[in-house]
Every structure is written in C-alpha cells, then in structure tokens.
N, C-alpha and C positions, 0 to 999 in steps of 0.2 A: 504493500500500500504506500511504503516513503517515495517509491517509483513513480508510482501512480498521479503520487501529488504533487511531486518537483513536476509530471511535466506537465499535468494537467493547469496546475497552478504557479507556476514559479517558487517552489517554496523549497526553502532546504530545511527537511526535518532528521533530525538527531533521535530523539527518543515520542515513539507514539505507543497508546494505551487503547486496546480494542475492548468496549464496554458495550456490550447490547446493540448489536449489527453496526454500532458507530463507532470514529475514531477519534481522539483528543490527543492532543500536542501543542506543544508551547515553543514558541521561538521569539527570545528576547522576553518583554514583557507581555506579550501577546497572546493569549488564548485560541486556540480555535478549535470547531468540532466540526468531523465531516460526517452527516448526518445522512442512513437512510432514508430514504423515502419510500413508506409503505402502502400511499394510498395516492390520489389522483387530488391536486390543492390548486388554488388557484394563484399561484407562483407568482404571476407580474401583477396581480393588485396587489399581494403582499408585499411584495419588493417596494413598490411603490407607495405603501403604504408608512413603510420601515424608515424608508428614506426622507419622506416626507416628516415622521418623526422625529428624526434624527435632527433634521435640518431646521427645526423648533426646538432644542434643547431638550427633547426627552429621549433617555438614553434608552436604547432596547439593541441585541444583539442584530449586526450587521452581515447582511449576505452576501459573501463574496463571488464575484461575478470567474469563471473559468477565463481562462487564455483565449479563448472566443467569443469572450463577451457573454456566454451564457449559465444560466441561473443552475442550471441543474449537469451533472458528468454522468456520461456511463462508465462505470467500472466495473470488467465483468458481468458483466449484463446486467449490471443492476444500477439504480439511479439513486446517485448520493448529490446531496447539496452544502458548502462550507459555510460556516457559521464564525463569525470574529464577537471576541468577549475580550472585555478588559480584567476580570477576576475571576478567581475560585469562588463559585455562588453553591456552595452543598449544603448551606443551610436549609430544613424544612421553613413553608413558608408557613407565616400566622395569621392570624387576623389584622395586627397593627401594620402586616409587611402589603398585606391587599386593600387597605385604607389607604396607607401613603400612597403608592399606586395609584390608585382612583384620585386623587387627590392632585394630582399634578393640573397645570395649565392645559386641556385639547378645547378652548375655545374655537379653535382654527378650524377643527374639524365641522365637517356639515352636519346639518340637520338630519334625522334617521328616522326612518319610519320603520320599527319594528316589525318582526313580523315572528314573533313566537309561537302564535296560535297554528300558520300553514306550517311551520318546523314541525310542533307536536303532531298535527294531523298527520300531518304525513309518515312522522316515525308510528304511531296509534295504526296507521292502516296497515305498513309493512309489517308488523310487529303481527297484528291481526293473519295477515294471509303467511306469515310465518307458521303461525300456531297451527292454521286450518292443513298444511303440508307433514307436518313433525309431531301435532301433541300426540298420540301416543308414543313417543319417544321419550316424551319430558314432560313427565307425568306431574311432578311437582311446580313447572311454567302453567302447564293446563288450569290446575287448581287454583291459580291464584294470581293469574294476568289479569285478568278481567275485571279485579278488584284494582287493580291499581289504574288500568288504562278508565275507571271509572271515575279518580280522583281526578284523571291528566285532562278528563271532559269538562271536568267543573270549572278547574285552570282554563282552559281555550274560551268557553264560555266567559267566563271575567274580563277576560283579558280581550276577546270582540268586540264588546259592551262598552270598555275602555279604551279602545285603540284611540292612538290619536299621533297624528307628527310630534317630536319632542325633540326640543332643540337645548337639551344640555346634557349632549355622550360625550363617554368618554371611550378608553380602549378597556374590554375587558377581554375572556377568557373563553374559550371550548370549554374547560372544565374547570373549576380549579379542588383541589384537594388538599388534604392534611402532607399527605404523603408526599405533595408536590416541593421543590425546592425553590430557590430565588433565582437558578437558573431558569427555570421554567416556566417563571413570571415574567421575565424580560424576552421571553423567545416569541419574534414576532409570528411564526408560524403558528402559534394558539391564540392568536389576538383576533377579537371582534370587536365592531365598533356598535355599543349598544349602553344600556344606562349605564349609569356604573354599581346601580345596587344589584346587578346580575351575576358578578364575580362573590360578595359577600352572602346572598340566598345560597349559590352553589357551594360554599364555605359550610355555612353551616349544615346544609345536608349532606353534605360528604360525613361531615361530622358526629349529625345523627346518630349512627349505628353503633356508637362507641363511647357517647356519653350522652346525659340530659344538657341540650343546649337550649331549653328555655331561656334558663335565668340570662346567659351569655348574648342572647338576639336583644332583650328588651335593654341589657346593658348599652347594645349597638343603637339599638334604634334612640334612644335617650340620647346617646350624644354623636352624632352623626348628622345632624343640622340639618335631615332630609327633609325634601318640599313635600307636597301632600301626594303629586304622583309619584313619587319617587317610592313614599311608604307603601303606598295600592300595589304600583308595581313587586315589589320584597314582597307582598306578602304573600302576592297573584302566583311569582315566582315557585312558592311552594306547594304549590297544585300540581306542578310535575313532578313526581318520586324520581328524582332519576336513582336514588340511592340504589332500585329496586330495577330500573331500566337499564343503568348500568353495565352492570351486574348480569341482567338477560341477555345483554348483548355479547358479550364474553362466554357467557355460556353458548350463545348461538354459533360464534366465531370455533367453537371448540378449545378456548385459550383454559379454562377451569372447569370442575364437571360440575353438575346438575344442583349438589347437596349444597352448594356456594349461594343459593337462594334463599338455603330458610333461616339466614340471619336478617334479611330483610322482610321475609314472612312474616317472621315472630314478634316481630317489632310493629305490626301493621296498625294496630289498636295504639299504640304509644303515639304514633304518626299522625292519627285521628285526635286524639287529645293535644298534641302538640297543634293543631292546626286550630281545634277549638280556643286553645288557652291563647292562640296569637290573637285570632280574630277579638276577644273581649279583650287584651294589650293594646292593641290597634286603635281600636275604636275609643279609645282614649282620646285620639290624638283627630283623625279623620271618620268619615262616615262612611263607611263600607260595605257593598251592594249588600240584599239578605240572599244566605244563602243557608238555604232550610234545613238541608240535614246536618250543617254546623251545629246550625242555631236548638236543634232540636236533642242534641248529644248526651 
C-alpha cells in the first residue's frame, strides 16, 4: 500500500497502520487516513461541501484530491478515498463534544427544507417488503417490527403537520453514537446539513439502551437556548427508534445475528415511558400536537 500511495498521491510514507479495511500514516505533523469506501456517497457535494467549510473557518477533515485531480483511487479493485487530519482524535465523543459542534458559526449555509418524514417512509417501506421476503427467517424481527415501525408513523405524522423551510442549520451527522470518537465528528463524509438538534436526539438514543437518559435530555433541553421549533423538532426526533432500526439493519446486512434484537425488544415499554415523560417535560416549555396514545399511557 506505501506503493500504492507515493504514486497515486505523491506521498512518501515511512510507517503505515492497517485498521478496519483503512490505512493511517503520518508524515511530518500530518495525519492522514486512506479510507475504504463501502457504499455508493455523493462524493462532489461533499467535497464541496468540506471545502466550503473549511474556507469559513470551521475545521472538519480534508479530502485529498489523487494525482489526477480525483476524489476517489482504485487500489486493487477497490475504491479508497484520503483523508488529511491535523490530530490524534480517539477520544469517544460526548454530549458537550456534539454541543460545541453544533454551536459553531454555519450562518453561511442555506436555508433547508427537511425532509425526514420521505427518509423514514421510505426506510418503513423497504424494511416492510424486507420482512414480507425473510420473516420466517427472523423470527424474532417478525414479532416485533411492526411495533416499532408503529412508533416511526407517529414520528412522520408530526413531523408532516410540522414541516416547514427552516432557516437556522447547521452540519450534523448520519448517526452519531457513544461509541463514536472526535475523529468521527469532524469526518465530512457523515455530515448533513439539517437542524442541529438532530445530532443531540441521535445522542441520546444511541444512549438509551444502556442507561436512563431522562434526567440527562431535560438537563439538555434547560440549557441549550433552543427556539420553540427547534424543541418540536428533539422531540419529533424521537419517534424514530433507530436504536431498534439500527440494529435490524445489521442484522439484515448479516454483520450480527438475530438475538442482537432483544436488547432493544426488552426495552420497548421503557421507550414508551421515556417518550410519555418527554412529552409532559416539553410541554412545559411549548404546546405540542395531542397525541393520544401518549397522552392516554
């Protein structure tokens, strides 16, 4: 692979580290990782996204372009992309590391008109004609999708009712998790541009399954200076399990087997109470659609 990258890239590398189909190496004060690419992304808005960034003073890891000018190399038939970092980032990230984040200047950026409700649908449908091919196979998805794609309706519904252009995003995240690090926060290749309480909803439901984050949201929401859509939206956020979709997804990919579900099974009643105790926390602050079988808990 040092072959590969002196000629692809001009780089002269001394010592490289192969971690999870990627490579990292340092020359000088310089980081960089040459990153698989496992799935089909839209490569030149992100570049230009990155850049655009960049060239506003907010730092996020830079993509370096091959010796032909292009974003992406085959190496042995496989498609790797280089990544420039100025530091070792293997800190897990927190809550106050995805605050700061959020928190920066993207005034610059436009206005967005969300669209989580056709996202959800559309994973709800696939997810759906998934089961009707496979559930005897996954016996334990069988039993217990339809409960949550039930919750993920409620979500789409709210959030229809509420749709509206919003003009104060910022960058957030595909996913974010506990387990995720501060490299992984600045990699422009998981950035979206969408509210910015969409990275801290995802926070906390990663978190879910592993502790009571009540008390920890109402802490957020108390001091987080959020506007009133901002609240609707965090709270709308949590109509989608992904904890639970996740999870089915990796099961469907064949990446963990089947029994990896009934941690978010078991939890499913806890999930229902967490959503009721939000909605009366909430409603503190904003007035929030009725929604009956909350309200009826």
């Amino acid at each position: 692979m040092k072959n590969a990258i002196n000629y692809f890239y001009n780089l002269e590398v001394s010592d490289i580290y192969h971690i999870d189909d990627n490579y990292k190496f340092k020359i000088g004060n310089d980081y960089y990782i040459l990153l698989l690419l496992k799935y089909p992304q839209p490569l030149e808005k992100i570049y230009q996204l990155s850049s655009t960034l960049y060239q506003h003073g907010i730092y996020n890891h830079q993509i370096i372009l091959n010796k032909e000018g292009q974003l992406t190399t085959m190496i042995n038939e496989k498609t790797y992309l280089l990544l420039w970092y100025y530091q070792e980032m293997k800190e897990n990230i927190t809550l106050d590391s995805i605050v700061t984040f959020s928190q920066q200047n993207f005034s610059f950026l436009e206005n967005h008109f969300m669209e989580w409700d056709n996202l959800w649908a559309s994973k709800i449908d696939y997810f759906e004609y998934q089961m009707s091919e496979c559930k005897q196979k996954y016996p334990l998805l069988k039993d217990s999708i339809n409960y949550f794609i039930g919750i993920a309706e409620t979500g789409i519904s709210l959030f229809r009712f509420n749709k509206r252009e919003y003009n104060n995003v910022g960058i957030t995240h595909n996913r974010v998790n506990p387990q995720d690090t501060i490299f992984d926060l600045y990699n422009p290749l998981t950035f979206v541009i969408d509210i910015k309480v969409r990275d801290t909803a995802e926070y906390f439901k990663a978190c879910f399954l592993e502790e009571d984050v009540f008390l920890k949201i109402t802490s957020y929401i108390k001091n987080a200076n959020l506007d009133n859509y901002e609240l609707l939206m965090f709270y709308i956020r949590f109509f989608y399990p992904s904890f639970y979709f996740d999870i089915y997804e990796k099961i469907m990919a064949q990446e963990v087997e089947e029994k990896e579900i009934l941690v978010a099974i078991q939890k499913a009643k806890d999930y229902e109470m967490l959503l009721k105790k939000l909605y009366q926390f909430i409603s503190q602050y904003i007035v929030l659609p009725d929604i009956e079988w909350i309200k009826k808990m």
